[in-house]
C-alpha positions as CSV (number, residue, x, y, z in Angstrom):
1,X,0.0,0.0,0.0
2,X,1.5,3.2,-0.7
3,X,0.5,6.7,1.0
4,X,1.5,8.5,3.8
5,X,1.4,6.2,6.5
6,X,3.7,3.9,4.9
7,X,6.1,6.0,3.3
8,X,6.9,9.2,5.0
9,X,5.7,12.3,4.0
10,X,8.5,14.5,2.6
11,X,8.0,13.5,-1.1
12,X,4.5,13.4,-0.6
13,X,4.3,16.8,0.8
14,X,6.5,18.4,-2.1
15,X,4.5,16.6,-4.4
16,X,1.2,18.3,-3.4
17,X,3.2,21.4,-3.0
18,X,4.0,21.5,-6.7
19,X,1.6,19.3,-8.1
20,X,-2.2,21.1,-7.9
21,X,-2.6,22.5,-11.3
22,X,-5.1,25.2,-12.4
23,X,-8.6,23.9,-13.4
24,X,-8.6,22.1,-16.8
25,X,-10.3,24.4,-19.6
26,X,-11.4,21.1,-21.4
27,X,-14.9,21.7,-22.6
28,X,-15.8,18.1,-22.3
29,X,-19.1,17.1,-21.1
30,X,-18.3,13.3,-19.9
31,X,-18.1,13.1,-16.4
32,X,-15.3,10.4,-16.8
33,X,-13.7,12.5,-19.1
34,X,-13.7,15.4,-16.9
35,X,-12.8,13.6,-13.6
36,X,-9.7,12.0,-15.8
37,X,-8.6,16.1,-16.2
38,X,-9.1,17.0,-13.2
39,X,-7.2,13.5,-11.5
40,X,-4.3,13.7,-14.1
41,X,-3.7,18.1,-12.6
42,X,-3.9,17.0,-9.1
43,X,-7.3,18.5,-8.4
44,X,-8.9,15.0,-6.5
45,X,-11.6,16.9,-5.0
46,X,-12.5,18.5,-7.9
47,X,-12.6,14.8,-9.6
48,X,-14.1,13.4,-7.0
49,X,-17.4,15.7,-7.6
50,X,-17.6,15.2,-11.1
51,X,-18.5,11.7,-10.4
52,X,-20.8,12.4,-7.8
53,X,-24.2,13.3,-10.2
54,X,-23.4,9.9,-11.9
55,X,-24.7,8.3,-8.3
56,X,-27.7,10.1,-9.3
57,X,-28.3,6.8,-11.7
58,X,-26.2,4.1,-10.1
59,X,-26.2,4.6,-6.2
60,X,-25.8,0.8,-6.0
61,X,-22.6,1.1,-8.0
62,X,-19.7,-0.2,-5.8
63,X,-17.3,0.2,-7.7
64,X,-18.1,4.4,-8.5
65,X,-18.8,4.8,-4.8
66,X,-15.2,3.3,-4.0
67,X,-13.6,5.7,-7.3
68,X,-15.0,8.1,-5.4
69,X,-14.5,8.0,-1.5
70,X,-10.2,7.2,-3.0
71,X,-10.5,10.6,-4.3
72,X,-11.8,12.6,-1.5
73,X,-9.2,10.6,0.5
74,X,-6.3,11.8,-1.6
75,X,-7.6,15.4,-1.3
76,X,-7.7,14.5,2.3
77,X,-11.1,15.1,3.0
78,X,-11.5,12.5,5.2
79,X,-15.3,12.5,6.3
80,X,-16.2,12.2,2.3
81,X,-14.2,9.6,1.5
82,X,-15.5,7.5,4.9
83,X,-18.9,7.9,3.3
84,X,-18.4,6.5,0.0
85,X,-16.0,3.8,1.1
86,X,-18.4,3.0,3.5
87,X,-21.2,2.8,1.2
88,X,-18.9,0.7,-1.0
89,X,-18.1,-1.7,1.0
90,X,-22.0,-2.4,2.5
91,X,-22.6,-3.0,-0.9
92,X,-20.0,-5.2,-1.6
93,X,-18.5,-6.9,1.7
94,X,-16.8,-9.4,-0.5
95,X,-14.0,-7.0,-2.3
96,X,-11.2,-6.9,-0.5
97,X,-9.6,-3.7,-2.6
98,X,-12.5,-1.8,-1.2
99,X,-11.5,-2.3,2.9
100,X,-8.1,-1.8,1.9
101,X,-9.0,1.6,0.9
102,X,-11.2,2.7,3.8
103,X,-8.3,1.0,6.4
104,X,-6.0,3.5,4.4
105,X,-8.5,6.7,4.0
106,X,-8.8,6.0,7.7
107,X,-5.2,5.9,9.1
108,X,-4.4,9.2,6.6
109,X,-7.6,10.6,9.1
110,X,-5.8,9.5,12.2
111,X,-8.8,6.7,12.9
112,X,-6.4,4.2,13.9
113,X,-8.7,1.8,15.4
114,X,-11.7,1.8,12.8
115,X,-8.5,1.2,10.6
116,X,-7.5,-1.6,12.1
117,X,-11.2,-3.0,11.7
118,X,-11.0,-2.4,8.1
119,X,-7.9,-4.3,7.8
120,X,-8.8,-7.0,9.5
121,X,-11.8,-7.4,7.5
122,X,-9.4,-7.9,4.2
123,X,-7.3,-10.1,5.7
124,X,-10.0,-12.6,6.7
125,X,-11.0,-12.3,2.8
126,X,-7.6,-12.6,1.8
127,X,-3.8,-11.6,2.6
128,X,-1.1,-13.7,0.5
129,X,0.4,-10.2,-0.8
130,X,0.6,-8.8,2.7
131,X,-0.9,-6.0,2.2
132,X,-3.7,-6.4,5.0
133,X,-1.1,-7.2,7.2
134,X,0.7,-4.2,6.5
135,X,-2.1,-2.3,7.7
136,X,-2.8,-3.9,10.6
137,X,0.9,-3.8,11.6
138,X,1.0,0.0,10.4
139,X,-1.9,0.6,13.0
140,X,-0.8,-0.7,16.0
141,X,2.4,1.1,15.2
142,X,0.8,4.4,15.5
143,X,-1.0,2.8,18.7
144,X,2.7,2.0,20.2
145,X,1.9,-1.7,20.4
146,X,5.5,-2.2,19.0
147,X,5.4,-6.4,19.3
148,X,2.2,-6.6,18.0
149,X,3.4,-4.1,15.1
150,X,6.3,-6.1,14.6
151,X,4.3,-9.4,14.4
152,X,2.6,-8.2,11.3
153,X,4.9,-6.5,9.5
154,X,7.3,-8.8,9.5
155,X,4.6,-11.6,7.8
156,X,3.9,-8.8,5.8
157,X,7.2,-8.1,4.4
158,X,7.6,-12.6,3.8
159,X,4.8,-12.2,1.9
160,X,5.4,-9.6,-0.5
161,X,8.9,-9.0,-1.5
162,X,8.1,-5.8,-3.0
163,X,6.4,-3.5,-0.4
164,X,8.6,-1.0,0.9
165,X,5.8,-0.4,3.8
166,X,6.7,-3.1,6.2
167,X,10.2,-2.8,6.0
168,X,10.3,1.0,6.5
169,X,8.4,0.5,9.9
170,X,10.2,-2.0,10.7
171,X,13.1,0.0,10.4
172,X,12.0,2.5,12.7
173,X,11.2,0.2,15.2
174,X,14.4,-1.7,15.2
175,X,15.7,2.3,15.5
176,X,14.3,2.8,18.3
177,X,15.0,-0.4,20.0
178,X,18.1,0.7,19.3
179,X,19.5,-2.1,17.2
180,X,20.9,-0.1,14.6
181,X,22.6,-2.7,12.2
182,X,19.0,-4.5,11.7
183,X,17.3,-1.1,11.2
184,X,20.4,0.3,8.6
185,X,19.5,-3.3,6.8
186,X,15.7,-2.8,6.6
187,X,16.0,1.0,5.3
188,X,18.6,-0.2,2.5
189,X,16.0,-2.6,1.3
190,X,13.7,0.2,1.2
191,X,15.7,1.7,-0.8
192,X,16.8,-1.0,-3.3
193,X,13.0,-1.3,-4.2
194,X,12.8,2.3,-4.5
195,X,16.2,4.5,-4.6
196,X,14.2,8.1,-4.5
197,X,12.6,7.0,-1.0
198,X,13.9,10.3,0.8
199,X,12.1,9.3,4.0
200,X,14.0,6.1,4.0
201,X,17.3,8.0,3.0
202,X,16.5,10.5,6.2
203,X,15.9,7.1,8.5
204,X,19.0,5.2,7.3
205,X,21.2,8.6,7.9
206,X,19.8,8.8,11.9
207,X,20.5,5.1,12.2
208,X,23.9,5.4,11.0
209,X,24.5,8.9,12.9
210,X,23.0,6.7,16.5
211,X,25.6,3.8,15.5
212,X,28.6,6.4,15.6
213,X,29.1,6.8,11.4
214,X,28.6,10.3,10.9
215,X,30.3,9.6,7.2
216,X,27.7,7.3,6.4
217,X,25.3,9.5,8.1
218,X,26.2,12.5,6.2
219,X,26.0,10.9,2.7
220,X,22.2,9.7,3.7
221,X,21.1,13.1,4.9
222,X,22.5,14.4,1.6
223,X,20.5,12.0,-0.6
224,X,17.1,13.2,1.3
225,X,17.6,16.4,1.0
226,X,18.4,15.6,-3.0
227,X,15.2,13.9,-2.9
228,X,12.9,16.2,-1.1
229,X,14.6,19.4,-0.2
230,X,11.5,20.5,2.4
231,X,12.5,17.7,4.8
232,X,13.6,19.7,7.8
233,X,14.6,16.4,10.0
234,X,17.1,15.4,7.0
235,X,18.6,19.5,7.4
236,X,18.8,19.5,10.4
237,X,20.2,16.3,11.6
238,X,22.9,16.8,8.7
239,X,24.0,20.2,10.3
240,X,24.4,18.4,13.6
241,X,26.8,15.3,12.0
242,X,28.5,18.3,10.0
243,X,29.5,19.9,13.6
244,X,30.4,16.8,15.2
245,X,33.0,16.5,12.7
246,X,33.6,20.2,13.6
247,X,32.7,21.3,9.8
248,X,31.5,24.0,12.0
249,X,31.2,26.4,9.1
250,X,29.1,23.7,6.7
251,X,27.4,22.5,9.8
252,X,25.9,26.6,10.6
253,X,24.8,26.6,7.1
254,X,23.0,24.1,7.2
255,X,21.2,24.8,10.4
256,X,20.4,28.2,9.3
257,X,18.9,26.7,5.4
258,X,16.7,24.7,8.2
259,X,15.3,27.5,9.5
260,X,14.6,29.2,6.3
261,X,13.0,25.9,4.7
262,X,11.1,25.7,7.7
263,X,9.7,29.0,7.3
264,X,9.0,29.1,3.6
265,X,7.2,25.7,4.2
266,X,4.9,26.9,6.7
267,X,3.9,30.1,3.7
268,X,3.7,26.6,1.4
269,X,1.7,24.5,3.6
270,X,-1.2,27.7,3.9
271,X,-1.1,28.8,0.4
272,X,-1.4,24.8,-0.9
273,X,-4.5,24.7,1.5
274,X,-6.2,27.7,-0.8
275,X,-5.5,25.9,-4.1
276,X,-7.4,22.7,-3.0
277,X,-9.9,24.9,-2.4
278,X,-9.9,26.6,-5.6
279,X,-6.9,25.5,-7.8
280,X,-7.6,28.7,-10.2
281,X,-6.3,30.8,-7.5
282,X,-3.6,32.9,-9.1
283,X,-2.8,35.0,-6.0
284,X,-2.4,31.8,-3.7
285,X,-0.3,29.7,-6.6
286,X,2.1,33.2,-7.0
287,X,2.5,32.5,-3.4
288,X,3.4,29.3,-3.7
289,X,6.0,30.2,-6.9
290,X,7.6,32.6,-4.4
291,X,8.1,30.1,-1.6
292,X,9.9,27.7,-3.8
293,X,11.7,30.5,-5.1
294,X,13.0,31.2,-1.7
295,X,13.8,27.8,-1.3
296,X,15.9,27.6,-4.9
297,X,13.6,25.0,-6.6
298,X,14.0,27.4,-9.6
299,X,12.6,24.9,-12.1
300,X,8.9,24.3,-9.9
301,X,8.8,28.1,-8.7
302,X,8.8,29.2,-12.8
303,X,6.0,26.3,-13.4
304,X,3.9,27.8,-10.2
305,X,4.6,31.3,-11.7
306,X,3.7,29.8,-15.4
307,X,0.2,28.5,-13.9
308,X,-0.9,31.8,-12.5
309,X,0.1,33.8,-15.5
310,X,-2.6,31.8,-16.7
311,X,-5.2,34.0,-14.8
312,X,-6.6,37.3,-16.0
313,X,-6.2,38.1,-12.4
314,X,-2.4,37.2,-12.4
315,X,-0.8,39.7,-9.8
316,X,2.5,41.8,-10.6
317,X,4.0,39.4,-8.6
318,X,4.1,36.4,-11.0
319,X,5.7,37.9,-13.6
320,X,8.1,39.7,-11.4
321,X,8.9,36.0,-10.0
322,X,9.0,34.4,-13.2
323,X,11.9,36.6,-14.1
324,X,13.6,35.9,-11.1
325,X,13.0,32.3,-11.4
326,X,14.6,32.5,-14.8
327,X,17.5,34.3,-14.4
328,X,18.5,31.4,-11.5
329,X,18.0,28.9,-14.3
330,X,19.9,30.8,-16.7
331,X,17.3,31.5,-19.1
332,X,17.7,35.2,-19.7
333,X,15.8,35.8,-23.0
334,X,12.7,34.5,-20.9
335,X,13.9,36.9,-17.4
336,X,14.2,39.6,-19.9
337,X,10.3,39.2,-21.5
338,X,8.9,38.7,-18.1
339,X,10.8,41.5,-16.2
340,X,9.7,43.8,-19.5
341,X,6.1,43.1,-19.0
342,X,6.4,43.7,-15.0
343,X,7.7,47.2,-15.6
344,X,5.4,47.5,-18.0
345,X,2.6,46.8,-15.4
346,X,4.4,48.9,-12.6
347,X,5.1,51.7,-14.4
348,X,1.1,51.7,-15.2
349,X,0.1,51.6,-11.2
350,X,0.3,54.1,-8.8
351,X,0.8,52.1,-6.2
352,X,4.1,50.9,-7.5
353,X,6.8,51.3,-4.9
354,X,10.7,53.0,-5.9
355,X,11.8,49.4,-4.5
356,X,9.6,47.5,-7.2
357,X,10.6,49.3,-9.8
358,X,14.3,49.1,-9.4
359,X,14.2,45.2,-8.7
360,X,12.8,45.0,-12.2
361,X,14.9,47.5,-13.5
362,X,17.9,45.2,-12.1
363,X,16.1,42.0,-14.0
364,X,15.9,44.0,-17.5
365,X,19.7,45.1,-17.3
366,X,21.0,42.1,-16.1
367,X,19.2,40.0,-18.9
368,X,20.2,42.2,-21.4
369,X,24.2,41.8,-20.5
370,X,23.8,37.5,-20.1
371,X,23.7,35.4,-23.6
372,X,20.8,32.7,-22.2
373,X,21.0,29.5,-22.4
């Protein structure tokens, strides 16, 4: 099972952070074929309501009221998706998929008991891939029954060889238990099944820091970072090994980027919130471009800034963000067109401030002397 329980959240988090795209402007009339839009930019709620009506005709459908109830879980609305994957499986008790989804829709809400019931309804319908068990074991992990936890993961990861879920918790467990050569094994087989697991990276890197390899240690924080570079626990662990190795000077730096991920994070996790809401917000997603900006994801700043250029209510901001973004990828022909139309706009509002206007001032002249890319 994948999802947030199982996996970490650091990808996960930049993912949503970056991946809620504007509204499609398909004109189709399908409700499948606008539900595929919408699922395909990220918008699950949005998807998720234009199945809804077809319920209209088919509330018996188990299968539609499942589609649904996974959506509204992915947008993390947790109370729809308990009442569709409820409904789903009163109507058929028999599909195992369908409990698997509510047990996970349910841990994502923090139910962990009603989870566990879910799970343990699968299992009795079937379990040979483990994935029931992984559930079960993921639950009474969050309950901090560590023995019973460890009881089902580990059948869980003999029976599936592929399903990085058990052997990431069992990981963390062995990490706290403090047997750090059996939890540095479980987090590398995390990894061989799936090398850009940055939660993973982070765990190994603390179990090798606690067993006195700060090398090692260092060279896992460093991959997580690569990975997902919002995960504060990977920052700031990594400037603690650097100052144990007295790289004071790398180790501050580090600390200190921390602190300012942390912070730009906090501006990404309100202004994310708004685009679930209503994904055509251009103000919220300029906020969002200016975040990552801070953060030098140049690349997924220019794309946020891109989106709400898209908007006839674009602020000044965009554009002026877009030009930034490109001149940190190199691109100048592109920070010179955007930085022209910003001026363009300031010079045309009286509300324009002297700082503003020199910033894109700065953009145009230092365009204009850079061949681009």
């Amino acid at each position: 099972m994948a999802g947030i329980p199982f996996r970490g959240i650091g990808a996960w988090t930049l993912f949503m952070i970056v991946g809620i795209q504007s509204r499609p402007t398909s004109t189709a009339t399908n409700p499948t074929e606008r539900e595929a839009a919408l699922e395909r930019s990220g918008d699950f709620g949005g998807a998720a309501r234009a199945l809804e009506p077809l319920l209209a005709s088919a509330p018996a459908d188990a299968a539609l009221n499942a589609k649904i109830g996974s959506l509204w879980s992915a947008a993390e609305h947790y109370e729809n998706a308990e009442k569709f994957l409820s409904k789903a499986v009163e109507i058929a008790p028999g599909e195992r998929n369908y409990w698997l989804s509510l047990g996970e829709a349910r841990i994502r809400g923090q139910q962990f008991h009603p989870a566990m019931e879910a799970f343990l309804r699968a299992e009795k319908i079937d379990d040979s891939d483990g994935k029931a068990g992984n559930g079960i074991g993921a639950c009474y992990f969050s309950l901090g029954d560590r023995d019973s936890a460890k009881q089902y993961l580990q059948r869980a990861a003999a029976r599936n060889a592929r399903m990085i879920g058990p052997r990431h918790l069992l990981g963390r467990i062995a990490l706290d238990e403090g047997l750090f050569d059996s939890a540095i094994q479980q987090f590398k087989e995390c990894l061989q099944l799936d090398p850009r697991d940055s939660e993973s990276q982070f765990r190994l890197g603390l179990a090798f820091r606690r067993a006195g390899s700060p090398e090692e240690a260092e060279r896992a924080f460093r991959a997580a970072i690569a990975e997902d570079p919002l995960h504060l626990g990977a920052r700031m662990n990594l400037g603690q090994v650097l100052n144990l190795m007295k790289r004071d000077s790398e180790g501050l730096a580090e600390i200190e980027a921390h602190g300012k991920v942390a912070r730009n994070k906090q501006i990404l996790t309100f202004a994310t919130a708004s685009l679930r809401l209503d994904p055509s917000d251009a103000h919220s997603r300029a906020v969002v471009g200016s975040a990552l900006l801070n953060l030098e994801l140049y690349g997924e700043a220019l794309a946020q800034f891109r989106e709400a250029l898209r908007s006839k209510k674009a602020p000044v901001s965009a554009l002026v963000g877009a030009a930034r973004a490109c001149a940190g990828l190199g691109e100048h022909n592109a920070q010179l067109q955007y930085a022209q139309k910003a001026l363009t706009v300031l010079e045309n509002d009286p509300r324009a401030t002297a700082g503003e206007l020199e910033l894109v001032r700065g953009l145009i002249a230092a365009a204009s002397s850079k061949p681009s890319k």
